[in-house]
Phi, psi and omega in degrees: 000170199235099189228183194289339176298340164330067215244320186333147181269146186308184187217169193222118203247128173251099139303108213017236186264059139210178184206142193250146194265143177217120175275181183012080203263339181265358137012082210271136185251324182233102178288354198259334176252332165103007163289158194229128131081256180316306156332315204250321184309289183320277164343309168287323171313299172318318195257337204352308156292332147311316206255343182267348156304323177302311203262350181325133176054039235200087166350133177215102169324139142247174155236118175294139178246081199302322182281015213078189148283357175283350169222223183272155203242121177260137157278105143310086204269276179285144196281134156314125177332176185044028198284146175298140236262350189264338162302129158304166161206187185200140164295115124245158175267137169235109190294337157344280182254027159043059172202164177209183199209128187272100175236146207341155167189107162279098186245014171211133174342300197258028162287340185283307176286339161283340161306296172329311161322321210257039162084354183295144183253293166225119196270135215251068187291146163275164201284342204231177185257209179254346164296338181201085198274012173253000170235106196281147194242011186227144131253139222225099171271135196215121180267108207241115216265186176286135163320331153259043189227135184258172163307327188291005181250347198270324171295335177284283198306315146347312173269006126307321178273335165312297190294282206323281190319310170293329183308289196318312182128339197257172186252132176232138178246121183253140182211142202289121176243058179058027145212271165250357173237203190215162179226158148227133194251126187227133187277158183236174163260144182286078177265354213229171155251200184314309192315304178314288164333285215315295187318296169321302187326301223280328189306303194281317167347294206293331164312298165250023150308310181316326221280307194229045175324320149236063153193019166221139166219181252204356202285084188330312166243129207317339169300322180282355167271163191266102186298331186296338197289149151278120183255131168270111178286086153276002168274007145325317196262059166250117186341144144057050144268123162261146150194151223298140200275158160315179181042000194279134163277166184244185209262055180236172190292339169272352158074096171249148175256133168268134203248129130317090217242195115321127180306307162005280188264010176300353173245026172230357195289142160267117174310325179290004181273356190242103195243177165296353184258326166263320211271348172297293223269346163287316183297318177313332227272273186280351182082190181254124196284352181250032183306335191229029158245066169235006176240028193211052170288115178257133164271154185272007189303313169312297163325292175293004162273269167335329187260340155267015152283273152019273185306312182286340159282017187073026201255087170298186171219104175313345179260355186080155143243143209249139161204000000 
């Protein structure tokens, strides 16, 4: 947390060829373990590769804590004044409100660590890059459970969106997503726009509702759901939906990392094991487990077949669709 006790002098991280300044570096940011500042500057250091990999050329939210986490949590659209000349941005629009925002766009390790400098925790990438930020190259499954849905339902249904995707054909990457549920990410070709996605996203949703009907649903609004169920969020893959990238830590007092994992090791992992504190020395081990997926691309045609049978037998989509 942040008092007049900050006294410590700043320090100097030399990131490849460059170097970031980290003011108040003793800064306690997770009071419950006592990391600080310095702590999570290191930790991104750590990954360097994995997280910059998450997030390259990629609109990017941070979310700030200035205060640790013991104080207000800023959502960051636009990158902050004083960034060194060496930070990237990307243009998006929001047409709504007839404005637009210049935000992060990473492509070096210590573009990450000067977010930190400027209090950021966690980074919120959009599915698509800057070459074309109206087209997503990622679809993003995001298993998100009910308040009374334990993880051993979130590990059955994994091993369900697991079957679909190979029957499909795509490759999924899966990762813990530093709370009680898991996302998995299949890379695309950017052919489609939001909408398109979405659409696809809810086709595969419904599929495996079909697959495990009790214990995942599909059911749009959160008041309308079964709290024991898993709900597949598709509507993650919506414009300007975020959610926290690999390797991002998340803004809770135990500092969780949302991890990579294996298909594998999904029916013994625990998520809460994975902190600023265990997740360096698993990256040294293993690397970055989600290294190959810009070589593993899927197309969505199959998916977008599905979702207009899906629409001709009535099956609407209660949330609309955003593009």
């Amino acid at each position: 947390m942040a008092t007049g006790k900050d006294k410590s002098p700043a320090v100097e991280l030399e990131v490849g060829d460059r170097v970031v300044r980290i003011s108040h570096p003793e800064r306690v940011y997770f009071p419950a373990t006592g990391a600080t500042k310095l702590d999570l500057a290191n930790y991104y250091l750590s990954v360097g590769d994995g997280i910059v990999r998450a997030l390259r050329e990629r609109p990017c939210m941070m979310h700030r804590f200035p205060d640790g986490l013991s104080g207000e949590k800023v959502h960051q659209k636009r990158l902050p004044h004083g960034a060194p000349d060496w930070v990237q941005t990307v243009r998006v629009t929001f047409p709504r409100y007839n404005r637009h925002a210049d935000e992060l766009c990473v492509t070096h390790p210590a573009d990450v660590v000067w977010a930190v400098q400027m209090s950021t925790v966690e980074f919120h990438p959009w599915n698509s890059r800057r070459a074309d930020v109206e087209r997503p190259d990622e679809w993003r499954i995001d298993l998100d459970p009910m308040p009374e849905c334990g993880f051993d339902t979130v590990r059955r249904v994994a091993g369900v969106v697991h079957e679909v995707l190979d029957e499909l054909g795509a490759t999924g990457w899966p990762k813990t997503s530093g709370g009680s549920g898991m996302h998995v990410y299949v890379r695309i070709r950017p052919d489609w726009g939001f909408g398109d996605v979405r659409r696809a996203a809810l086709a595969f949703a419904r599929e495996v509702e079909r697959r495990a009907p009790k214990d995942v649903t599909t059911t749009w609004w959160r008041k309308d759901r079964d709290p024991r169920k898993l709900f597949v969020d598709y509507n993650q893959n919506a414009r300007d939906h975020t959610i926290a990238s690999a390797y991002s830590v998340r803004g809770v007092p135990d500092a969780t990392v949302s991890t990579p994992v294996t298909w594998d090791e999904i029916d013994d992992v625990d998520p809460h094991e994975f902190t600023i504190a265990t997740v360096p020395k698993r990256f040294a081990t293993l690397g970055d487990l989600h290294a190959g997926i810009d070589d593993a691309v899927f197309s969505l045609e199959p998916l977008l077949e599905w979702a207009d049978r899906d629409e001709a037998e009535g099956e609407s989509d209660p949330g609309g669709a955003e593009d």
